[in-house]
C-alpha positions as CSV (number, residue, x, y, z in Angstrom):
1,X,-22.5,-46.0,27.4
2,X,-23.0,-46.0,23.8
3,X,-19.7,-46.2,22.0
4,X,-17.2,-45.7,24.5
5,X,-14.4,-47.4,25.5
6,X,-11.4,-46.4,27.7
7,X,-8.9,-46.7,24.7
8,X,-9.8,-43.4,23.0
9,X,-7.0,-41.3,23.6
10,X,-8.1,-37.6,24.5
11,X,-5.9,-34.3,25.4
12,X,-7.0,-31.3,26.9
13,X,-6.4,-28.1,27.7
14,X,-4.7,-26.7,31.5
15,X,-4.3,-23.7,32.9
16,X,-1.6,-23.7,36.0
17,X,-0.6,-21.1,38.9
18,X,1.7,-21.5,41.5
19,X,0.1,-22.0,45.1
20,X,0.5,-23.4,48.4
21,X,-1.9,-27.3,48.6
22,X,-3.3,-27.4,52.1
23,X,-0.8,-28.6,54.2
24,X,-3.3,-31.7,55.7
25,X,-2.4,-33.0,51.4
26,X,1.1,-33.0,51.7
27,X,3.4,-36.0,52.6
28,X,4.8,-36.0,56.1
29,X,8.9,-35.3,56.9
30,X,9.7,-38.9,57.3
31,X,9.2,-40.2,53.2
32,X,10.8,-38.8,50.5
33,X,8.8,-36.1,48.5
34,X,7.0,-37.7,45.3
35,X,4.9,-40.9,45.3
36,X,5.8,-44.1,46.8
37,X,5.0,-47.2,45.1
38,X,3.4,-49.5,47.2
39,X,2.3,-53.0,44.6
40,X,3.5,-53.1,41.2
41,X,3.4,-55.8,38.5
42,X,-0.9,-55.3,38.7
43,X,-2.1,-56.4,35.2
44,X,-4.5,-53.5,34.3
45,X,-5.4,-52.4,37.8
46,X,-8.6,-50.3,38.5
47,X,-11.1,-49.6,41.5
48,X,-9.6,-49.6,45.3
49,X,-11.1,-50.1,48.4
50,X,-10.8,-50.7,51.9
51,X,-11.4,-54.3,53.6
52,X,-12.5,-54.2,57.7
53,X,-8.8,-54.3,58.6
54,X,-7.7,-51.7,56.7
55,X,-6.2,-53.3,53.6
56,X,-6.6,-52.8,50.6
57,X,-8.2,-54.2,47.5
58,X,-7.5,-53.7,44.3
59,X,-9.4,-54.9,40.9
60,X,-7.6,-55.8,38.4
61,X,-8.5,-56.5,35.0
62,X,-6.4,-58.7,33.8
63,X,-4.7,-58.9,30.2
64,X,-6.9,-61.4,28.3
65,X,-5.8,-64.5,26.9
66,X,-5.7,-66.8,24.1
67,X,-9.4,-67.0,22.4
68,X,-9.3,-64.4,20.0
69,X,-11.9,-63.0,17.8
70,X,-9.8,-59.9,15.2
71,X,-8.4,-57.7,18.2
72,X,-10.4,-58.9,21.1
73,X,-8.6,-61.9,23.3
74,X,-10.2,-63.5,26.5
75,X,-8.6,-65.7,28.7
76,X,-8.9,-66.0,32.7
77,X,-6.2,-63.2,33.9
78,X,-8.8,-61.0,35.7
79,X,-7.9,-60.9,39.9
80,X,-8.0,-59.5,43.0
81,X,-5.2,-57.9,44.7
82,X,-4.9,-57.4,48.9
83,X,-2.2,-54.9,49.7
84,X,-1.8,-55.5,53.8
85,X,-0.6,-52.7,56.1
86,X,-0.1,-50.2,52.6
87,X,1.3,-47.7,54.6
88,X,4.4,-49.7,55.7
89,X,7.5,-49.4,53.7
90,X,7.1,-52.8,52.8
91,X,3.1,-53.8,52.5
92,X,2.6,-57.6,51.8
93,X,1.2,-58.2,48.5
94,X,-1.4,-61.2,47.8
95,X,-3.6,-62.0,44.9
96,X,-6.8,-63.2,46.9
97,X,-9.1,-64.1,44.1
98,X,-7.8,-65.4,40.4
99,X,-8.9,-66.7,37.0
100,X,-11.9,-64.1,36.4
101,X,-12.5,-63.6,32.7
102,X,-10.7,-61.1,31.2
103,X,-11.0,-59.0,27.6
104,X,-8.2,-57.0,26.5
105,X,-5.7,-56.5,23.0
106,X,-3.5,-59.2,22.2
107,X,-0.8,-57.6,24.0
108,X,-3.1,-57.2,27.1
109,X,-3.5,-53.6,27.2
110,X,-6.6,-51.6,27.8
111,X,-8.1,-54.3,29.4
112,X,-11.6,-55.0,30.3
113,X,-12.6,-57.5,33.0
114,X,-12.6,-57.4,36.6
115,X,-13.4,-53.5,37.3
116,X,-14.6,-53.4,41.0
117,X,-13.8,-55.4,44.0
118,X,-15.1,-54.7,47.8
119,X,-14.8,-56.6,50.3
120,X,-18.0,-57.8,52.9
121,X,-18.4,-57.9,56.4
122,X,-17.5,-61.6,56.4
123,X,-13.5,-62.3,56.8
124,X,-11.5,-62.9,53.1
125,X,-15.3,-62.8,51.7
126,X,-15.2,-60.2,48.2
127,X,-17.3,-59.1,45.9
128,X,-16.1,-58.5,42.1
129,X,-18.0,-57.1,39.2
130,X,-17.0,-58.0,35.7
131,X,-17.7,-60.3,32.9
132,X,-19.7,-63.8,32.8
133,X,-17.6,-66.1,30.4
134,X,-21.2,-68.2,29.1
135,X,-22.7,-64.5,28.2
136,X,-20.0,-62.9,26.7
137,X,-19.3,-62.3,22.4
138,X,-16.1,-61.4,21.2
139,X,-17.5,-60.7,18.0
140,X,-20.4,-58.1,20.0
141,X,-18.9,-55.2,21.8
142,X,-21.9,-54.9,23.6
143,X,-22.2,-58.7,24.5
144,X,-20.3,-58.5,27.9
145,X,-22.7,-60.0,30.0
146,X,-22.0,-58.4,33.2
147,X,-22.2,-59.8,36.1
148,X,-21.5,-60.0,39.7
149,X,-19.7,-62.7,41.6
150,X,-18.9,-63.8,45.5
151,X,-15.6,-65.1,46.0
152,X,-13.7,-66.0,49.2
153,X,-11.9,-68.9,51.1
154,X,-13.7,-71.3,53.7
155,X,-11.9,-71.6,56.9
156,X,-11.0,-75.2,56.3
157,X,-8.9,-73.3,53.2
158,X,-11.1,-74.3,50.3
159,X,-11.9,-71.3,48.1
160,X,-15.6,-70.7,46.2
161,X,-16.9,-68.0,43.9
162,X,-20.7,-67.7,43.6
163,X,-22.8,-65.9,41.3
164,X,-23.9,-63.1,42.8
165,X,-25.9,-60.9,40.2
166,X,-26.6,-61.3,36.7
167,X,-26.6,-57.6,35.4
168,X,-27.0,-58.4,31.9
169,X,-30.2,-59.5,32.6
170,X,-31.0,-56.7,34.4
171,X,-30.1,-54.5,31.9
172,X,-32.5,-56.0,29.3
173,X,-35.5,-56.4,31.3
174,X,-35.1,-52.5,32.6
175,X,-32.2,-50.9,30.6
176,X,-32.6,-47.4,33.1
177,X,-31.1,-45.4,30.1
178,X,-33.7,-46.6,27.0
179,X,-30.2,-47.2,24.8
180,X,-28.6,-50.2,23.8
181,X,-28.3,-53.3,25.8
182,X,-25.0,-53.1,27.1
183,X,-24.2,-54.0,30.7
184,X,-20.0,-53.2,31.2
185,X,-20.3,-52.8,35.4
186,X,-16.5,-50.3,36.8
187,X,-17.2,-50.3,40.4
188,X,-18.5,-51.7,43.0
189,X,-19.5,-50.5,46.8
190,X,-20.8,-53.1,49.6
191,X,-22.5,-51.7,51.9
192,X,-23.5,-52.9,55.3
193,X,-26.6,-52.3,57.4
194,X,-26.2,-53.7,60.6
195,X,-23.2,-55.0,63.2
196,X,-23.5,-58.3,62.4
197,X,-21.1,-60.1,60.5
198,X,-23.2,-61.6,57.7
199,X,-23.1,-61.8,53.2
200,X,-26.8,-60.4,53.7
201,X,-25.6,-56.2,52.8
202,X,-26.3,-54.9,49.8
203,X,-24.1,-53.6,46.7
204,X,-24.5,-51.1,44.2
205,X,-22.5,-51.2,41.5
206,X,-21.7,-48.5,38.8
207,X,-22.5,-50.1,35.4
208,X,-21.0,-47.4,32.6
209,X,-22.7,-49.7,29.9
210,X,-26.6,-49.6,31.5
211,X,-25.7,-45.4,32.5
212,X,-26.7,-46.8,35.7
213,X,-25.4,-47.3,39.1
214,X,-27.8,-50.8,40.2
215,X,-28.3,-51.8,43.8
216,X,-28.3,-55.2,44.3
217,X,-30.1,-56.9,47.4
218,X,-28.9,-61.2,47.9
219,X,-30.2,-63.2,50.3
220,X,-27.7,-65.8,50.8
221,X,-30.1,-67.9,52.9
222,X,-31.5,-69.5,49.8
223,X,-28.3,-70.1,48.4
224,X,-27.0,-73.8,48.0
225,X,-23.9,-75.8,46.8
226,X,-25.5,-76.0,43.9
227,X,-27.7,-72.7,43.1
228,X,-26.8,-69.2,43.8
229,X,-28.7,-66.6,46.2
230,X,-32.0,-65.1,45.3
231,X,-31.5,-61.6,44.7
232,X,-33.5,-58.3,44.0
233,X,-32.2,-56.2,42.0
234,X,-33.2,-52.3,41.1
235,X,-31.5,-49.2,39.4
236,X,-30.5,-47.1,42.3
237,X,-29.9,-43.9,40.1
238,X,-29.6,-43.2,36.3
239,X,-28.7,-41.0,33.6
240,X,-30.5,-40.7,29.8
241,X,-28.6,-42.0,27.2
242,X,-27.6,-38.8,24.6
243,X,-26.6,-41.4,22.3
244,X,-27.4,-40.9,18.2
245,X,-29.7,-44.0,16.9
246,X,-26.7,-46.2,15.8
247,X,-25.3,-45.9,19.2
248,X,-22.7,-43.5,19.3
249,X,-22.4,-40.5,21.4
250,X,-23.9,-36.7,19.9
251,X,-21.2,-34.8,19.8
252,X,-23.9,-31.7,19.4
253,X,-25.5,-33.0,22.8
254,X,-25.0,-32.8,26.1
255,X,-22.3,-35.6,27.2
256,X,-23.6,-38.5,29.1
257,X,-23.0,-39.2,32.7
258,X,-21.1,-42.8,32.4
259,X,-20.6,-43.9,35.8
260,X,-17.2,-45.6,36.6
261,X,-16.6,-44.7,40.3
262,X,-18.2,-45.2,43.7
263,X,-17.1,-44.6,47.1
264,X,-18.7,-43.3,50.7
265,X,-17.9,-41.1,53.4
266,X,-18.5,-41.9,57.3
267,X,-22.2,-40.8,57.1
268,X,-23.6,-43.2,54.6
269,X,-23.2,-40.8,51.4
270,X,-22.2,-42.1,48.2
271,X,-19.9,-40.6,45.9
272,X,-20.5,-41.7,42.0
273,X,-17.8,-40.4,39.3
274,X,-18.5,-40.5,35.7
275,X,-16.6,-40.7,32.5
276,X,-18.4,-37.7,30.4
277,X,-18.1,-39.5,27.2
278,X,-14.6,-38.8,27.5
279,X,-15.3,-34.8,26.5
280,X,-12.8,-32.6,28.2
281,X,-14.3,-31.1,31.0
282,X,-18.4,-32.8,30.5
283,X,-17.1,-35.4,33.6
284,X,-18.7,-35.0,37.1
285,X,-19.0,-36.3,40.2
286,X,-22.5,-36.2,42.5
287,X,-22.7,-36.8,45.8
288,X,-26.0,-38.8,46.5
289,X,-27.3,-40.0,50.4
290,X,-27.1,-43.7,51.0
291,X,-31.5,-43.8,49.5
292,X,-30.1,-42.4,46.3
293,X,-31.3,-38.5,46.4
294,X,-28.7,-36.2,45.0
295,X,-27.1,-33.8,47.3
296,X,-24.4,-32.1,45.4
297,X,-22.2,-32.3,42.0
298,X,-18.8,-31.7,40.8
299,X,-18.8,-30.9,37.1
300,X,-16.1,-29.8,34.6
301,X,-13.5,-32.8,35.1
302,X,-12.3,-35.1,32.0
303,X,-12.7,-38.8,32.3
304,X,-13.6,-39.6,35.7
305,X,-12.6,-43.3,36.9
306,X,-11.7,-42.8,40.6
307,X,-13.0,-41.0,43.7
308,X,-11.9,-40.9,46.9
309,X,-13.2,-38.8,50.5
310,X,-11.4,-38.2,53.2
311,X,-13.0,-35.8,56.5
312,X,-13.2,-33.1,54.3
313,X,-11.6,-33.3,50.8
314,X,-12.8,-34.9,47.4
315,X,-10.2,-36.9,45.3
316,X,-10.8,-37.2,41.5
317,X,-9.1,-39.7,39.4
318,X,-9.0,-38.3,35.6
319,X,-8.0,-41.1,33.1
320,X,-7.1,-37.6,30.4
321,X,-6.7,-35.1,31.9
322,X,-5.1,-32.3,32.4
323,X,-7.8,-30.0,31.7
324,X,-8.8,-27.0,34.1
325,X,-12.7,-27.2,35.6
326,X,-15.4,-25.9,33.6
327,X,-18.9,-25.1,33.9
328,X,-21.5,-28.1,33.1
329,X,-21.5,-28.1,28.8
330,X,-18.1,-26.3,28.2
331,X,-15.2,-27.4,26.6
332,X,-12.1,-25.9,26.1
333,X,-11.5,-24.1,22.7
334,X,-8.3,-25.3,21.9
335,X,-6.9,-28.6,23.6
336,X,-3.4,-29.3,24.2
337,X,-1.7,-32.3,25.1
338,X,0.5,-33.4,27.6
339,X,4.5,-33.6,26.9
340,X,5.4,-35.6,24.1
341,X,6.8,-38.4,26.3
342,X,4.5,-38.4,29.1
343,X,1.5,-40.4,29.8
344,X,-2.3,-37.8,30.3
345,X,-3.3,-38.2,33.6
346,X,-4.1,-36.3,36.5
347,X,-5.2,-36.8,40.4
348,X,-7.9,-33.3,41.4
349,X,-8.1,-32.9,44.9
350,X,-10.6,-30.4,46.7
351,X,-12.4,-29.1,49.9
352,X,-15.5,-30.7,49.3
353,X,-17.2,-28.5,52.0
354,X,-16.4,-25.5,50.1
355,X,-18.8,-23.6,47.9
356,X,-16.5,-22.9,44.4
357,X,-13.9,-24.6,46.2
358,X,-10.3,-23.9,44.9
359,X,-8.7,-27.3,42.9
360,X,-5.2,-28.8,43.0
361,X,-3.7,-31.7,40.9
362,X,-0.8,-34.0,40.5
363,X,0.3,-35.3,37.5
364,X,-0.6,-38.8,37.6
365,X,-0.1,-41.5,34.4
366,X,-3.7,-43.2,33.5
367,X,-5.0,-42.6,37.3
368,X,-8.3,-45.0,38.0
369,X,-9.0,-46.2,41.3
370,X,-8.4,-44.1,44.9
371,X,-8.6,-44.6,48.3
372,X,-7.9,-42.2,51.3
373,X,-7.9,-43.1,54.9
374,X,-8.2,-41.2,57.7
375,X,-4.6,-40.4,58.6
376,X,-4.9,-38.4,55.1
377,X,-2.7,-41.1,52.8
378,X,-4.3,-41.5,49.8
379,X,-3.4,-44.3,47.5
380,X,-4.2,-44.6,43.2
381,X,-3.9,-47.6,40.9
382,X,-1.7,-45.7,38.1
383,X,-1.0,-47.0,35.1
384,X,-4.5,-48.8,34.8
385,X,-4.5,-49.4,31.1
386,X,-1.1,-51.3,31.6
387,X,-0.1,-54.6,31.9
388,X,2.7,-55.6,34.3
389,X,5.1,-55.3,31.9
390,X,3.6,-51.9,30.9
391,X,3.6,-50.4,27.4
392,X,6.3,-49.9,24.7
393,X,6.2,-47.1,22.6
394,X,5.6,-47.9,18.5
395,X,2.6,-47.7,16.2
396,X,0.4,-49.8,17.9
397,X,0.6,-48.4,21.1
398,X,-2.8,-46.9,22.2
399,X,-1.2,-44.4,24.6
400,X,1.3,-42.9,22.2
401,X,4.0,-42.9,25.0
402,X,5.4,-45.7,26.7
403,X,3.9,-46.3,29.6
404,X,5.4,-48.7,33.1
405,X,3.8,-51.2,34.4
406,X,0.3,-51.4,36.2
407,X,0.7,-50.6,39.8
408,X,-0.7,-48.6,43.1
409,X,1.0,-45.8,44.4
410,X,0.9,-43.9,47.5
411,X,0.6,-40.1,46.3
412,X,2.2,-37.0,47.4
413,X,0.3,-33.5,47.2
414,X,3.5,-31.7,48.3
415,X,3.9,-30.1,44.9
416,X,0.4,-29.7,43.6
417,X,-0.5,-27.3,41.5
418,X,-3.9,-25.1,41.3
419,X,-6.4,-25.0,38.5
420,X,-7.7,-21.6,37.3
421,X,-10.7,-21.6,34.6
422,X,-9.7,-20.0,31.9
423,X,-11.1,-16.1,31.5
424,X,-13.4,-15.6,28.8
425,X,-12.4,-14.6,25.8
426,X,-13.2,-10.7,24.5
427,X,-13.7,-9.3,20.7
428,X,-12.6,-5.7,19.9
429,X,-15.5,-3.9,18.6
């Protein structure tokens, strides 16, 4: 991803009518209309994702530290959140994995660190892409060193976390997307093969810095106390870098893809959201099947950095929106942005069986990860450029409004409104 980083502020353009969500979106009579928060106090939290009972896990990125080099602090703050039983008024709330390196400003906003956590097959056993503190430069942007780790707790209590994948090495031995060596991994997806519970599935894991989403194969049997699991690693689908020779995007070119999000549905497909270079409107999502052959695509969202699937609609998390769908290499003409004092964001939701299907958003503030289950809640990590404490409005502030505290909420479609693309223009002769 050559030049981008979530702390470019964009606005865009939206175009509203009036009309009924489907009523399968909409909260049932016995909560209160609006969303419901369900874990707050989450230090920059970002990808969501079911464990094997039904809880779930959230990434969260942390809010840097103390070694600084000019604007760019690291310190161990990165984590993993489990939110038990979320759809109980009052879910249980446990960090399950700590002290993963995280990046982020001196006040611990728009943080980078921790992106994506999943959990295995194997009981308290998770998987966490984000930064490897021997690889990475303050000084570099591009010198993340992403990486992969295993983390979990033994049954006599004691906890580990293995290496699982170094993705900086993987990116300079096969960089998919011929541009810089950057490796800066959002999301991550385990996926299991068989009924047994066993660490030997496989991940892929959406790496916005490579333009790549990598697939990465362990076999834990060679693992010791003292060295990690052999490992195969391949790039399981890519995009080409439109990036200009010093590394930063062509605005005259077509934007890149950026991925940020993964998720599946019940029949093995996998769902991959991209950023879009930030463009208003250049975002998409594609559907692949579980060998990596594209099925179908989204286009005209802003800023992808969640998506969810439920039996039959497609969530969309859009870091800037609002902005109205467009076709693949359109932007809006004139952008506007969102009230003065109120964070961009928006959730899209959509029949995802549907040809030209018909979209509906809720205002949402800095949306990233989602998750839906099958009783048709559907849950979002808001706020994920925040810090528990959130972010005060003044000149330094990034956002430009203030902004509460990291947290996951339960959302409510109830009052969704639909997305119309904007008619074309016409000239008088």
């Amino acid at each position: 991803m050559a030049g981008q980083g979530l702390g470019a502020g964009l606005a865009a353009a939206v175009v509203v009518l009036a009309g009924p969500v489907p009523a399968a979106l909409a909260h049932g009579e016995d909560r209160p209309p609006g969303p419901r928060v369900v874990a707050d106090e989450l230090d920059n939290p970002r990808q969501l994702n079911w464990d094997q009972d039904g809880n779930l896990v959230v990434a969260e990125a942390g809010r840097g530290g103390t070694e600084c080099v000019d604007a760019r602090c690291a310190g161990p703050t990165g984590a993993v959140t489990l939110i038990e039983d979320p759809h109980r008024d009052a879910p249980t709330v446990s960090r399950v994995v700590e002290g993963l390196l995280s990046v982020a400003s001196p006040d611990g906003v728009f943080a980078e660190g921790p992106g994506g956590a999943d959990a295995t097959d194997v009981e308290g056993q998770y998987i966490v892409a984000g930064y490897d503190p021997d690889r990475i430069d303050l000084s570099v942007f591009t010198a993340r060193g992403g990486s992969m780790l295993v983390a979990g707790t033994e049954e006599d209590g004691e906890e580990y976390l293995l290496p699982y994948a170094d993705l900086q090495a993987a990116e300079e031995e096969l960089n998919p997307d011929g541009a810089q060596i950057d490796s800066n991994p959002y999301a991550v997806l385990y996926v299991d093969e068989d009924d047994e519970a066993s660490p030997d599935g496989y991940a892929l894991v959406a790496d916005a810095g490579a333009n790549a989403v990598w697939k990465v194969e362990p076999d834990f049997s060679t693992a010791t106390e003292d060295s990690p699991p052999e490992y195969e690693i391949t790039a399981w689908a890519a995009w080409p870098t439109t990036a200009l020779p010093d590394g930063t995007d062509d605005p005259a070119g077509p934007a890149e893809f950026v991925p940020t999000s993964l998720t599946a549905d019940k029949h093995g497909n996998v769902y991959v959201g991209g950023l879009g270079s930030d463009r208003p409107g250049e975002a998409s999502v594609v559907q692949f099947t579980a060998d990596g052959t594209e099925l179908q695509r989204w286009d005209g969202f802003t800023a992808v950095t969640g998506v969810a699937v439920d039996r039959g609609h497609l969530y969309v998390s859009q870091l800037f929106g609002p902005t109205p769908p467009l076709p693949p290499g359109e932007t809006p003409a004139e952008e506007a942005p969102p009230a003065a004092d109120e964070a961009p964001g928006q959730v899209v939701v959509l029949h995802r069986h549907e040809e030209d299907a018909v979209r509906y958003a809720i205002d949402v503030p800095f949306p990233a990860g989602l998750a839906a289950d099958r009783h048709g809640n559907v849950y979002a990590s808001v706020n994920s450029v925040a810090t528990a404490e959130g972010i005060a409005e003044g000149p330094e502030n990034p956002a430009g409004v203030a902004v509460d505290g990291g947290a996951v909420w339960e959302l409510d479609f109830s009052d969704a409104y639909r997305l119309v693309t904007p008619e074309p223009e016409t000239s008088e002769e």
